[in-house]
N, C-alpha and C positions, 0 to 999 in steps of 0.2 A: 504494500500500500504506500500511497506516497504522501509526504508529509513533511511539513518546515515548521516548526511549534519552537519559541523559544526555548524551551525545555529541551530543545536537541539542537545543541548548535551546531553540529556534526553535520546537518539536513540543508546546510546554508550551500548552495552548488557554486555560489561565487562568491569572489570577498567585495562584489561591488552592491552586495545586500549585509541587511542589518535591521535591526528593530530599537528604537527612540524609547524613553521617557514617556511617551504615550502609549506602549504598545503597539506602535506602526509603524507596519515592513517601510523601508527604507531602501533605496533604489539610486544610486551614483550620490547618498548623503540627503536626498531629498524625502519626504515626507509624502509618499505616493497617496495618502488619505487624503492631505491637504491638495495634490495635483488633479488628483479626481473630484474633488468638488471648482476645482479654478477652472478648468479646463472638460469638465463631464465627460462619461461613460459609453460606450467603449472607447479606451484609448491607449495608442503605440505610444511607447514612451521609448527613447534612446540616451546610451552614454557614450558619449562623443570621446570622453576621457578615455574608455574600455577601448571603443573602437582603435586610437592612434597606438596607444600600448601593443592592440596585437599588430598592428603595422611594423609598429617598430621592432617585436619582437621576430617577426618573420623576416623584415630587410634584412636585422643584425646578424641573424642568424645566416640568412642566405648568404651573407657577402662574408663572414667569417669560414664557413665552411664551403663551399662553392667557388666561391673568388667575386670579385668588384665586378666582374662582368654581366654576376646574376642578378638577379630580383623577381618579386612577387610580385605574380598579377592580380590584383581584385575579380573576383569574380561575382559580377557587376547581377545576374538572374538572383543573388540573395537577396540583395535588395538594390533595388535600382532608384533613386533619388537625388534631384541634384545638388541637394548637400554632402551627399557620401563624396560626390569626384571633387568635389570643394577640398573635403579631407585628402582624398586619397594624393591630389594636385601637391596639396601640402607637405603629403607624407613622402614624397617624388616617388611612388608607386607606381606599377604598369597596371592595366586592366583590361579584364576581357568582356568582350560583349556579344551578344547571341542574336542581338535584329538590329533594325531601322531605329525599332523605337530606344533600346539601348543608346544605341549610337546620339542619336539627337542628345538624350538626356543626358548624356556624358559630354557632350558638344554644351550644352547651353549650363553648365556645371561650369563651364572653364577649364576640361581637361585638355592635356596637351594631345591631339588623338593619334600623334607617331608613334605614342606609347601603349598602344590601343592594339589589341588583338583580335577577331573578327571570327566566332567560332559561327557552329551552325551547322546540320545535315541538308539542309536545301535552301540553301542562299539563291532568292529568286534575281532573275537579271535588275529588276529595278534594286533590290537590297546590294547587287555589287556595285552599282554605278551609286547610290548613295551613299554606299561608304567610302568610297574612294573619292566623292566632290567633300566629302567631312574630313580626308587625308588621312584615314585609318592605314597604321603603319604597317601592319602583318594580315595576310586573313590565313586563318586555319581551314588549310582545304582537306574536303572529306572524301570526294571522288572524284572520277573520272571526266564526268559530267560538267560540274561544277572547276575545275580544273579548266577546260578548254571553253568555258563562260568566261573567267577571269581572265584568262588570256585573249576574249575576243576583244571585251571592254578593255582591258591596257593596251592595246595594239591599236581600238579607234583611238584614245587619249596620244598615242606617243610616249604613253611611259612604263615604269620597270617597276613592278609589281612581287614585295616580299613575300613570301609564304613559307608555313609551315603543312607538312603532309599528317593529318590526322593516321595512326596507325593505330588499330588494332592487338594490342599483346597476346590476347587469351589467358587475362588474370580472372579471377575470381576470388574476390576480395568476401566474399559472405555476407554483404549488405544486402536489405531487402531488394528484392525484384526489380522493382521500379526505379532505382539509384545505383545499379546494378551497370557499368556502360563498359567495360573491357574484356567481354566475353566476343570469341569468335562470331555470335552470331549476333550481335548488338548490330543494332540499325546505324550507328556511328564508325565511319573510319574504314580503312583495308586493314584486313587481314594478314601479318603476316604468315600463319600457317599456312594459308591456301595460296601462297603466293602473289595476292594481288598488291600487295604492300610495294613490290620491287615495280613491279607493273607501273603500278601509280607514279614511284619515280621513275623510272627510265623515263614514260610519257612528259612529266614532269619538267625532267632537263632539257629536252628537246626543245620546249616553247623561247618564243626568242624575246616576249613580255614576260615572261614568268624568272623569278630570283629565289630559290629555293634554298631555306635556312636551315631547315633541318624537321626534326619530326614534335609530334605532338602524340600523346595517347593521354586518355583518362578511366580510371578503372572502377570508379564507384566513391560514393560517401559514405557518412559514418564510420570512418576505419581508425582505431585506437592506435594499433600496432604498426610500426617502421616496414613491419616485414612485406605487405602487398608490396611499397613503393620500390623496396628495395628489388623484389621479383622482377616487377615491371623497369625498374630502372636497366637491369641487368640485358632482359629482353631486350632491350631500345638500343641499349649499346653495341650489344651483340649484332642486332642488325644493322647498323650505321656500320661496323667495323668491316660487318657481309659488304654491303652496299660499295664503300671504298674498292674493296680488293678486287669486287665483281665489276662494276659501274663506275669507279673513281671519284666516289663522290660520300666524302666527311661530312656531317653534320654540323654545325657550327652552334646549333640549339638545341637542345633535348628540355622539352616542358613533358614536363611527369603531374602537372593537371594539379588538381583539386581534392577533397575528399576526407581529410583530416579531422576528426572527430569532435563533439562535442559535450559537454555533458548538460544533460537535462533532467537527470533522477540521480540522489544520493550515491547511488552505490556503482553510477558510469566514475570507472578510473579517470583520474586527474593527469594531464597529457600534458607533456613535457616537448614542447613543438621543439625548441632549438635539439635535445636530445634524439628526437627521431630526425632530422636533418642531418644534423651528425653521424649519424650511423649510415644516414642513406649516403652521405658524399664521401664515406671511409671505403665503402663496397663499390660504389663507383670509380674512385681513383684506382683501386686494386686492379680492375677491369679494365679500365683506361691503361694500367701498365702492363697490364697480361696481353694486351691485345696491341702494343704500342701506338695508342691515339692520345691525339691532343685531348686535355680535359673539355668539352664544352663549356658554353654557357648554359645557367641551367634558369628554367624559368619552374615555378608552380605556382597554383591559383586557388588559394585559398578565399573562399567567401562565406561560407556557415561560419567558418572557425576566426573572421575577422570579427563579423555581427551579432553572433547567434544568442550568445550572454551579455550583449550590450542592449538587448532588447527585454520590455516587460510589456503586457498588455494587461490591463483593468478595468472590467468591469464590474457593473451593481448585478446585485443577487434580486431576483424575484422572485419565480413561487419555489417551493419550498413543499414535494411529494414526496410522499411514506406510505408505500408498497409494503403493509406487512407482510414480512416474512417473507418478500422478495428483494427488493432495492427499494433506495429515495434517490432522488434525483432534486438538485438545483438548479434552474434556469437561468440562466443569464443576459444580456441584454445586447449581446453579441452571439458569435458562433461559428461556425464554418465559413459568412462570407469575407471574415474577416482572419480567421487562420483554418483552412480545410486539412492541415497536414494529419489528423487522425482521422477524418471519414478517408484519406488515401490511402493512407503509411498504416493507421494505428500506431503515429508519433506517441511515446511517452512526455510527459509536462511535468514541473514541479507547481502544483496550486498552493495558495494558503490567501486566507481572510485576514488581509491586510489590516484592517482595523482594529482585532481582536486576537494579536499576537500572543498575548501573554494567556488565552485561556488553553484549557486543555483541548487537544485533538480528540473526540470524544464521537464525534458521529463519521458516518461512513456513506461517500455517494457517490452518483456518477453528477459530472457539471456537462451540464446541458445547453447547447445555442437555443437559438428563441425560433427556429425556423422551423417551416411544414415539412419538416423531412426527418425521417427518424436515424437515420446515419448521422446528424447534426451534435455532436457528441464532442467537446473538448477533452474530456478523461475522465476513465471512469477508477470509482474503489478510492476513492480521496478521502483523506483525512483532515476533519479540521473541523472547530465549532459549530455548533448547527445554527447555521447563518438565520439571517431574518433579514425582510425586505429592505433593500436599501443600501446591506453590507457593501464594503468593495474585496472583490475577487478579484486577487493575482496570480497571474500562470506567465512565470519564467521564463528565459532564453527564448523571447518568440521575437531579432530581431531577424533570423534570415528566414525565410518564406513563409512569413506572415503577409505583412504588408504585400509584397510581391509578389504573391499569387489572390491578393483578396478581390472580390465581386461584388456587383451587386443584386447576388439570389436574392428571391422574395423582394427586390426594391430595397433592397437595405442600405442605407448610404454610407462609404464606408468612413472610418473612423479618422481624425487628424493624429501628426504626428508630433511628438515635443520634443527637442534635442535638450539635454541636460549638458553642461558643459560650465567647470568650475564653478558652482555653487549657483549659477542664472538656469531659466529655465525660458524655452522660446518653442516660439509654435512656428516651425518649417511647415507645415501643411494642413491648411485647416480643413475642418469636418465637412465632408461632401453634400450637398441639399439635395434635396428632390429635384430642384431646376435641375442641377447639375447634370441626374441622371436621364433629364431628356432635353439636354441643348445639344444631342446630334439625330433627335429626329424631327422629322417634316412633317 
């Protein structure tokens, strides 16, 4: 069951939480009881402090273990907003982006976009010709297809168009299904078992607008352990060193992607980012001297593990149902339009009744959205005071795909966002209206 009661302060999943003087959760130092009545219910809240910390902690690490040449790119589908590229601009970060609509929001953020990498399994001809008038620096090509697309638009333009070849490893990292992307038969990438990986390049070098950098793979998220990256690292080298002896052609990049875990329930192990980079760039260098290749530059994209505990969401409690002898359930005044990741995933959350820290964890429920669907389920078997109309409900780590995947089912509007950032608190995005939701129809 899951549960954050002061009485356990073991249950606290980050140190950017705490409980006040008044019995109320505490959130980057702020007063989330008092933020929910300034600001009302449902609402994303952010720690801008949290977030630069993991920047920093991922640049340092890349560029100590890696060399000066690497760096992390954002991975801009956790949450896409254009305060984040504000930070990220800040933090001299790379970032990767997956559409149009990325692209803009990164563009009108202030991002530099030669820093900007350009993922996607069907980049349609208008999404290559917009990102290249926005000066997206790299695009990550996935096939064949899309390959001789890119090089039709750089060839009308007159110019020399970078890229990385998405490849295929066939890891299986054990993340759910759905977050699952480095298996041979993923929709993303060649193959190199079945040989289409070599394919892809030979074609590749041929193009006379095309500047091939080197390779890309990503193998899933939620991964605690060093060990997938370090498989997949191995695979990637392995074939760059194939590639060379066969085709003559070195890598110069190796991005080993995304995926690095996070914790969202007490008893997810505490992850030691700079320690699994470490190990993965110990196994690489070994590689790199077994196989005598230059080291690369190495890129990876972390995005849950930038945001994911820099985010909380809060809302108020409503009804309040007791199913003897089956379940009770809380309703809340949000729900799935605003984080669907358990009607998808069955995401685990850490909840707790913000305003009522200090009583005991005594009832047991499932927290409920407020929508006509009964998948509409935030998490269920929760422990915490048995609320009463009004309370405020907090559920944890919801800054990456929350926001970023929210809707408006049911006409729900979705909620604004507040950056917290040294003791100020500011609204980047305010609460969506009804107008809102029909000023694109006729």
């Amino acid at each position: 069951m899951l549960t954050i009661c002061l009485d356990n302060k073991n249950d606290m999943i980050c140190d950017n939480l705490g409980v006040n003087e008044a019995g109320h959760l505490t959130f980057a130092g702020h007063d989330t009881v008092s933020l929910a009545e300034k600001y009302g219910t449902p609402l994303y809240l952010l720690d801008e402090d949290k977030i630069r910390e993991k920047c920093r902690i991922y640049m340092g690490a890349m560029k100590k273990h890696f060399g000066e040449a690497s760096m992390p790119l954002y991975a801009g589908k956790a949450l896409c907003i254009k305060d984040i590229y504000r930070i990220m601009r800040e933090e001299k970060m790379g970032i990767d982006v997956v559409s149009s609509g990325e692209i803009f929001t990164a563009s009108a953020g202030g991002f530099p976009m030669e820093n900007s990498y350009f993922h996607g399994n069907n980049k349609t001809d208008s999404d290559i010709s917009f990102a290249m008038d926005k000066g997206v620096g790299y695009f990550v090509c996935d096939s064949v297809t899309e390959l001789l697309a890119i090089q039709k638009e750089a060839e009308k333009r007159g110019s020399i168009q970078k890229i990385l070849l998405r490849i295929t490893p066939g890891i299986d990292p054990h993340t759910h299904q759905s977050i699952n992307t480095g298996r041979v038969d993923s929709k993303f990438g060649a193959a190199i078992e079945t040989g289409q990986a070599k394919e892809l390049l030979s074609l590749a070098l041929r193009q006379k607008n095309i500047a091939v950098m080197g390779y890309h793979c990503h193998i899933g998220s939620q991964i605690f352990e060093s060990e997938p990256f370090i498989s997949a690292a191995e695979i990637m080298l392995s074939f760059s060193a194939d590639m060379r002896d066969e085709l003559g052609f070195e890598a110069e990049i190796i991005n080993l992607g995304g995926g690095m875990g996070v914790r969202y329930l007490p008893d997810h192990p505490l992850i030691d980012y700079e320690a699994n980079i470490a190990e993965i760039a110990k196994h690489m260098r070994m590689i790199c001297d077994e196989r005598g290749m230059k080291f690369p530059a190495v890129r990876m994209e972390p995005g849950r593990s930038i945001v994911a505990d820099a985010g909380m969401t809060l809302y108020s409690a409503g009804t309040v149902k007791i199913i003897p002898s089956f379940k009770s359930y809380v309703s809340i005044d949000g729900g799935m339009p605003d984080n669907p990741r358990f009607a998808l995933y069955g995401s685990p959350y850490s909840v707790a009744l913000a305003n009522r820290m200090n009583e005991e964890c005594d009832f047991v429920c499932t927290v409920a959205g407020r929508c006509c669907e009964s998948g509409d389920i935030i998490q269920e078997d929760v422990k915490m005071p048995k609320p009463e109309r009004g309370d405020i409900v907090a559920v944890m780590t919801t800054g990456a795909y929350n926001h970023s995947m929210a809707s408006n089912y049911n006409r729900i509007p979705r909620p604004p966002v507040v950056m917290l950032r040294g003791g100020e608190d500011k609204l980047i995005i305010r609460r969506e209206t009804y107008e809102d939701m029909l000023s694109c129809e006729l």
